[in-house]
Each structure stands twice: as C-alpha cells, then as structure tokens.
N, C-alpha and C positions, 0 to 999 in steps of 0.2 A: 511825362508823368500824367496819369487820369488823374481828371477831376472829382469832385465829391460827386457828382451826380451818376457818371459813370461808373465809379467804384460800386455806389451804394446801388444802382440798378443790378449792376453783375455780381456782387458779393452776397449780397440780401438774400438771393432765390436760395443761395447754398446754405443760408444758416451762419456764414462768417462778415463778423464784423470787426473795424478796424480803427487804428488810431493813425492819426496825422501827428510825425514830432517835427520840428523845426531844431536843426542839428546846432544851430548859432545860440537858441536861449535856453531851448532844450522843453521848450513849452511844447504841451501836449492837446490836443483837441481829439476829440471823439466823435466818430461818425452814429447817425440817429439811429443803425442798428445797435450799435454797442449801447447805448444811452436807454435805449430802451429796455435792452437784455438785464441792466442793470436796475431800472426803475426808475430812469428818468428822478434820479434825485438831486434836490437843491443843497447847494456845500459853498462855503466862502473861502478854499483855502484852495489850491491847484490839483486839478483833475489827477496829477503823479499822486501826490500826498495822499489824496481820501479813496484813490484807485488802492494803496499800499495800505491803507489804515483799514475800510470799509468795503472792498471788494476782494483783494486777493486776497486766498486762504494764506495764514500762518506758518505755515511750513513752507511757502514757498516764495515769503518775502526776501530772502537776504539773494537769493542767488538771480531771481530776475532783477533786481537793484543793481548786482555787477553785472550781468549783460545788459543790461539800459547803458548802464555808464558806458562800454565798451562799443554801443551801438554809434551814441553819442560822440563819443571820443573818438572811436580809432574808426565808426564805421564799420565796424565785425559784426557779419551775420552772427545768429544764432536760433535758435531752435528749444522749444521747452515747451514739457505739459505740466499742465495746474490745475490746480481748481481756484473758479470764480462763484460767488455769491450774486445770486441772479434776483427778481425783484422778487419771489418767492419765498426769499431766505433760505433757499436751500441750494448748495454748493454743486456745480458741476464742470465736466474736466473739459477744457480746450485745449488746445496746440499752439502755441503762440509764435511765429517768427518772423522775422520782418518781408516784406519786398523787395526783390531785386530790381532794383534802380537802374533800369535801360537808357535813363538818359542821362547817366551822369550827375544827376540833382545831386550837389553835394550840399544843399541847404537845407533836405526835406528828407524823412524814411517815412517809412511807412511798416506800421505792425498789424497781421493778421490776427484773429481771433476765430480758431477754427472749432467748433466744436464739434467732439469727439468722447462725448459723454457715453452715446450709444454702444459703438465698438470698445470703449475703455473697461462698459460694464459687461460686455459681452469677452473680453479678455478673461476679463476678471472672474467669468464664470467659467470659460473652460479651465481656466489653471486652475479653479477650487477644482474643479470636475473631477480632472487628471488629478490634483492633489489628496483624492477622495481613495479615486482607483488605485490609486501607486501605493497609500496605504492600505486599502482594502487586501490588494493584490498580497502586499508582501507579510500583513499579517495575518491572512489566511494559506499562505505560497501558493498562491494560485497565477500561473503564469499564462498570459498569451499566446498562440503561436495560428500561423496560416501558411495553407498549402497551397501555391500557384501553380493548377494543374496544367494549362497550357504553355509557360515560360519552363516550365520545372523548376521551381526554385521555394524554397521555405525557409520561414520569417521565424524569426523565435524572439521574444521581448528580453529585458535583461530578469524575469523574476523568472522564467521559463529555464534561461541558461543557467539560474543559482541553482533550480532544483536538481537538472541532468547536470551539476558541480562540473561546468565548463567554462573556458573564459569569455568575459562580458565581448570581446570580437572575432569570437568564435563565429563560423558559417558551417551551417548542418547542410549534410552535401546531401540533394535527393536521392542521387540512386544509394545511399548508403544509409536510407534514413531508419531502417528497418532494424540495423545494429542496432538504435537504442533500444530497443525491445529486448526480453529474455525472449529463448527459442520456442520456450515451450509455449510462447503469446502469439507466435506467428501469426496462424490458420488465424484465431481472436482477429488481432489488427489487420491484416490484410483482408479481413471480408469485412469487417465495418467499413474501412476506404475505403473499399469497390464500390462497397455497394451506396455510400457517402454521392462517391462521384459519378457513379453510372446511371443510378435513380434518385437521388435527393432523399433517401432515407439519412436525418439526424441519428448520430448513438450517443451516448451514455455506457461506459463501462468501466468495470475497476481491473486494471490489469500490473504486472510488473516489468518495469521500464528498467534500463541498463543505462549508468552511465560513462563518459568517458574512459573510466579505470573498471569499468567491470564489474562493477558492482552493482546489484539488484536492490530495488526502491520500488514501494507500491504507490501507484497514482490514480485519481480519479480523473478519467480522461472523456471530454465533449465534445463533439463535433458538429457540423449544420453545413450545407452546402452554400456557396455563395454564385450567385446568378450575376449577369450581365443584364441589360435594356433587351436583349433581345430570349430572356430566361433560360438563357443557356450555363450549364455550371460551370461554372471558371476555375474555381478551386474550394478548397474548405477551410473552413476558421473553426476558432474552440479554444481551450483552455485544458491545461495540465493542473492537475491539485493534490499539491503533496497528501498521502493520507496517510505514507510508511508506517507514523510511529500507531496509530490508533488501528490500524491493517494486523500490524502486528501486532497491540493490544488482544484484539481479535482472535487473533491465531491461539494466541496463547491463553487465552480463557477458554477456546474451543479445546484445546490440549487441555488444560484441565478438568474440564467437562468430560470428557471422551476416558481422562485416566479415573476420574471419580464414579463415571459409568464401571470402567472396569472394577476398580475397587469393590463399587456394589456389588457388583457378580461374585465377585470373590467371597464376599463377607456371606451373600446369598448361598453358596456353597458352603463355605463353614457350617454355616449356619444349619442347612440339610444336614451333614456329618451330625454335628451336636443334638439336633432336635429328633431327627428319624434314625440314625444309625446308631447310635451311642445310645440313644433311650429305648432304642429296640431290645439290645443287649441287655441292659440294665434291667428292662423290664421283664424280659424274659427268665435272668439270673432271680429276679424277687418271685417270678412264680416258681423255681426250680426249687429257693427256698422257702417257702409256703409249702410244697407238695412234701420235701424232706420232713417239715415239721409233721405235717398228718399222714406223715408214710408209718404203718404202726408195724412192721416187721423190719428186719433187719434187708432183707430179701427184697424189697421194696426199694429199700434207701439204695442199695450197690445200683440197682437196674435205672436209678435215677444219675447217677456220679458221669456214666459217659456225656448226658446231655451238658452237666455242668461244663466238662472239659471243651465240648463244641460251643457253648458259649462263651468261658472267656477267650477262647481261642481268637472267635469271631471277635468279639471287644477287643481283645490287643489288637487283632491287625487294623480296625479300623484306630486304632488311636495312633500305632505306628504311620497309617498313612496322614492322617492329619498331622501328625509331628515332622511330617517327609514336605509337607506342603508348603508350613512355617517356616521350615528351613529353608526353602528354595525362596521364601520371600525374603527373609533375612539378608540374604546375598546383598539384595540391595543396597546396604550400608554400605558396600564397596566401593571402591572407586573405579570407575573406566581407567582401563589401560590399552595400550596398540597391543593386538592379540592377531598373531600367525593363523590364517585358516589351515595352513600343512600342519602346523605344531600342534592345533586343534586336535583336528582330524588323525592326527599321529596318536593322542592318546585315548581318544577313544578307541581306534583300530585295536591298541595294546590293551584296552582293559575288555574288549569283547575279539580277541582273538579267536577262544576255545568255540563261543556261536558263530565268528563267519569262517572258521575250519571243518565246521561239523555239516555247517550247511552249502560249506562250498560257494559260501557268495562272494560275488566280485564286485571291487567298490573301485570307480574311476574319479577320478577327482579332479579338475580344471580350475584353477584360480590366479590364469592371468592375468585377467581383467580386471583383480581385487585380491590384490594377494593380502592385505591386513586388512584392517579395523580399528577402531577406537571403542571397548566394548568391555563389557565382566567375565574374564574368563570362564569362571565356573559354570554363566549363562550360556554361550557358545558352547562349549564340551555340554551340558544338557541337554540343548536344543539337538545337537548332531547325533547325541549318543540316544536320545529317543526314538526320532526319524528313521534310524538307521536298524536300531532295534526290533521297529515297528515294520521296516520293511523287508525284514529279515522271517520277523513271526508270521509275516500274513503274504508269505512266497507263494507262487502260484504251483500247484502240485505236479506239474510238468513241466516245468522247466529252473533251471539253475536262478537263483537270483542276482541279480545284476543293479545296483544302487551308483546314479549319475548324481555328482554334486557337482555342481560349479555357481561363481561367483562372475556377477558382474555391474557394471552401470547405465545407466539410462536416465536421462534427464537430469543427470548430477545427484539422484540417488542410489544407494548403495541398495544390492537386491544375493539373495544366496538361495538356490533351488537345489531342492534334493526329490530325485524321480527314480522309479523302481517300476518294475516288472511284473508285481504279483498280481494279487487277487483281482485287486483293484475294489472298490467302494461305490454302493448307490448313493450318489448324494440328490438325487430326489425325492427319495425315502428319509436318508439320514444327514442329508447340507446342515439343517437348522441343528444338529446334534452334537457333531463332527468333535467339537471340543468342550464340550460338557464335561462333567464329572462323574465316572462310573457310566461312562458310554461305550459299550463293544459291539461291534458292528459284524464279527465275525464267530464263531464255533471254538474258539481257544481257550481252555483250561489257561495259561497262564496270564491273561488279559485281565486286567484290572481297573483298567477305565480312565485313569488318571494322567499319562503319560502327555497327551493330547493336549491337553488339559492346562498342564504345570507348563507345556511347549507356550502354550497362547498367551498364559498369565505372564511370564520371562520377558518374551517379544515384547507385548504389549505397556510394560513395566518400564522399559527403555526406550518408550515413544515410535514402537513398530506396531505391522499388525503383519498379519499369517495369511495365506487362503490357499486353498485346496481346490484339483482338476483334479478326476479323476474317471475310466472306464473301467466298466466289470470285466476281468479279463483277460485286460490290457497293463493296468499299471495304474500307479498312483501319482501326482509331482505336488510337492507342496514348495510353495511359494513364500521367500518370507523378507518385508520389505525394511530398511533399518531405520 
C-alpha cells in the first residue's frame, strides 16, 4: 500500500483526492488534498458523519452509505459520481471508487476522489445540444443526411428517414439513390451533386423527392461540400426539409391566382360584349328612332325600317352569343366523369358529318396512349367539335383537309393534340390574339371569333391551359395540356 506522502504527491498533480478507511472500525481520515477541496473545516463529530451531513449533496447520500457499508463489510468495489460541496459553497461532480488493494491489505481501502466536473458539464452540454437539434430537427422535419463520395455510402439520420416514410434501419443504397427523386428532378439533382462534388459549389434548391411507395413530397434540399486536411472533397452534408404541405399551399394559391386571372379575362370580355357591342346597338336603335320621329313623310319612315331590321338583327346575335358564352360556363356545375376520347370524337364526327362529307376531310384519330379521362363531357365534345370545325373552315385551297388527333402522356401528364393541314396562322402578327374574343385571322364569312375563345376559357376552367404552333401554309397543331 502507498503511503500519505506518496499518494498525496501522485494524486494531487491530477486534481484527485482521497480517503484512508480502516476496514476494522470503519474510521475515516482524509488526505490534505481532500480537506482542503473542502475548506479545511473544524467539526467535532467523525469525518463519515459531517462528510454525509456537510459535504455530500442530498441526492446522493443514501446510496454511497450502502456502498461504504458494502466496501467495509464485504470488501466490494464500487464506482459512483456525486456532487461535493467544495469551500466555495458551490457543489461539483467527482467519481468516487475505491483502490484496488495489490497487497492484500485487508485492514485498510482506500477511496478516490476524482473530479470530473469539467467533462460532466461538458456532457451535459452536448446532450442539451443534441437535445436542442433532435427537437429543432423534428419540429421543423428537417433531417440530416451525408454522402461519402470516396467509400460510396450514404448516411441518413432517423428525421431524414421519417420524411422519405422509410424504416428507422433502412440503408439508402448509393447507386440507387436517385430513385428517391421524381424523374422529372433528375437533370435538377444530378447537376447540383456534380457540381457539389467536382467544384465545391453549395446548393439550395426546392425540389420533389419520391419515397419508398412512390409517392411524391416537396422538400427543401442543402448541401455544402465536405473537405479532408489535405482540402480535398470527400463527400457532401446538408439537410432535407419537409416543405410538402406549405409547397402545396403554394401551388394552390398560384392555381387560384392563375383561374382568378382567367376569370378576369372573362369578366373583361363580358364586359367589352355589354359596354361596346350591346350599347353600340342600342344606341344606334335610339338614333333610328330619333330620325323616325323627325322623319316628316311617310317615304322617309319606310327608307328608315331596313336599317332598324339590320340593327336588331345585329343586337340578337350578339346577345345570342353572349348567352352561348354563359352556357358554356354554366357546364361547370357538372361533375367530372371518365369520358372515352373514341366516344367523344364519335359524336362529334355524327353531328358534323354533312361539313366533313362536303369537304372531304379526313380525320385520324390515335388514343392509345390515353384512351379516357376523368373530365366534363360536354367540355371535351366542345373542345374537339371547335378545333375540328376550325380546321375544317380554314383548309388550305389545295389540298384535301386532313385533321391528326391523338392522345398521350409525358411526365405523368395527360396532353391531347389536334394538327391539320390548312392555312395555317401568323402567330407573330396574331400569338398575342390567338384567343381573344371576336378574333378572325382569316377572310371567312362564317367566322365569328368566339370559338377560340370559349376552347381556352373550357381548358383553362379545369386547371388546363391551350397553346398553339403553327406555319403559313403548312398547318396548324394546338396543344392542350389537362
């Protein structure tokens, strides 16, 4: 066994100080580091006693009590942190356990006093740390994850795996890490990593991630290149953050925005119908009858009667079209049903028979790539029965007309073109027109401007929109996306 002088040289430099117990009375003496650690105070009652009453903290009197007695008694090591009251008055943590007795001293132990105040508070700060992040983390869903560009292997935290809803010891296999992506993000994600790991450009970007069932989720995704000692990039770190539900938020205000834009348009038109064409009429009828009243012959009044006929004429049709307009809004109140493009296209074919018998037009029609819909029927027979009419009226004068419909997908949207043969259309004269109201682009007596028109408002009413290619010429294709 060392002696006091020995212990206290070797123990001292470290900051631990110790006790001497005597296993037969059970009496305790303190070495001058401990005594001082304490405050060197004066007590009349045993070193155990006012060590239990006056130094150890409260919490952690009963159970060093049974390992004393157990040290005492049977001789059994043990091991425990505390806190002690130091001459301070302020309480710090040690390690307390005894020495292992190499010589057999069954008379004597001996207890360390190691402090470990430093490391305890330094514990104590990483688990708040973590305890900070891990809620920060999961109440924002912002997950961890790292890419080990030279092992190939990639880390995912467990808030990373709640978002991509995979199991907590789930392993994301590298070469397949791209599946969690939608396709349409590819080109996106694969040139942010390159260029991540090739030149050390950080991203930032909002994209949509896939997870195990296939299902698409928007995330806000970061990244930053991670270096070695020798500033070579090793791999990349970042963070995933749920943003789905306010992404979509988003989306759907922009949808609204976009149908209240159209609406305006609409109402913007009405509005032209009401204010210019209806009051054109009107006011023209008030001066026909003005000129009746100071028409002072009979002969006068007759030579006046045709012009009246050519105005209300003009007045009804434009009220018949604005009441053609309403109704096609009206539709609206319908409900979406699965609607056959053949069954579509079957009746329109039947209700404009006698025009493509007369004109000889041939209509080809492909929809195996999409053969239904989920959609208004009445909007679809419009949409077709327009297009098809329109490609009919404005055929090229040499040659037979010829109308390609077909149906298909692309990026998991549904898309229906209808292309023709004829005139074809300037659309850098008339792009910005194209669907206007009372817009004719061609020399036709039967054109009325409207058809266009009522096609865009349909689409665009069921969260589509329309767009138009076309050559002088050549032909026309209108596009129309669902």
């Amino acid at each position: 066994m060392l002696n006091d002088l020995q212990l206290n040289s070797i123990l001292e430099d470290f900051d631990i100080a110790y006790w001497k117990i005597n296993l037969l009375n059970k009496e305790v003496t303190w070495s001058e580091h401990f005594n001082t650690l304490v405050g060197n105070p004066e007590f009349s009652e045993s070193y155990f006693d006012f060590f239990l009453k006056e130094i150890l903290h409260q919490d952690y009197r009963y159970d060093f009590r049974v390992y004393f007695d157990k040290l005492t008694e049977e001789n059994e090591a043990f091991s425990i942190e505390l806190k002690l009251k130091l001459n301070n008055g302020k309480y710090r943590w040690f390690e307390c356990r005894n020495l292992k007795n190499k010589e057999n001293n069954r008379e004597t132990a001996v207890l360390l006093f190691v402090n470990i105040h430093q490391s305890k508070r330094d514990q104590y700060t990483i688990e708040e740390n973590f305890f900070y992040y891990r809620e920060t983390a999961q109440m924002t869903n912002t997950g961890g994850w790292y890419i080990d560009t030279i092992n190939k292997n990639i880390y995912w935290d467990n808030v990373t795996k709640k978002i991509v809803d995979c199991p907590l010891d789930y392993q994301p296999p590298y070469e397949e890490h791209f599946k969690f992506y939608a396709p349409e993000e590819h080109p996106t994600v694969i040139s942010a990593f390159e260029k991540c790991e090739k030149y050390g450009i950080p991203f930032k970007v909002e994209l949509k991630m896939r997870n195990l069932y296939h299902q698409d989720f928007w995330v806000r995704a970061t990244g930053k290149p991670v270096y070695n000692e020798e500033q070579e990039i090793i791999g990349i770190r970042g963070v995933f953050q749920d943003i789905n539900e306010q992404k979509v938020n988003e989306l759907n205000l922009q949808n609204s925005l976009d149908i209240i834009a159209t609406q305006n348009s609409r109402l913007f038109n009405f509005a032209h119908i009401v204010s210019h064409n209806l009051r054109s009429h009107s006011s023209n009828l008030c001066l026909i009858v003005e000129l009746l009243k100071d028409a002072k012959t009979n002969k006068d009044k007759i030579e006046l009667i045709p012009n009246v006929t050519d105005i209300s004429e003009n007045l009804d049709s434009a009220i018949n079209q604005l009441n053609e307009i309403v109704n096609k809004q009206s539709i609206l109140r319908k409900e979406r049903r699965i609607v056959s493009f053949e069954k579509a296209l079957s009746g329109v074919i039947a209700s404009t028979s006698s025009l493509i018998n007369r004109e000889n037009a041939k209509i080809v029609a492909e929809f195996h790539a999409l053969k239904e819909i989920s959609y208004i029927p009445e909007y679809l027979e419009s949409i077709l029965l327009n297009l098809i009419t329109n490609a009919i009226k404005y055929k090229h004068p040499g040659r037979k007309p010829v109308i390609y419909i077909q149906t298909y997908i692309k990026n998991e949207t549904q898309f229906l073109e209808v292309s023709d043969n004829g005139l074809g259309i300037d659309l850098d004269q008339y792009g910005d027109k194209m669907f206007g109201m009372y817009k004719t682009f061609h020399e036709n007596l039967d054109s009325r401007g409207i058809g266009l028109f009522i096609t865009k408002n349909q689409v665009e009413a069921l969260g589509g929109s329309i767009s138009v290619t076309s050559t002088i010429d050549v032909g026309t294709t209108f596009k129309i996306k669902f």
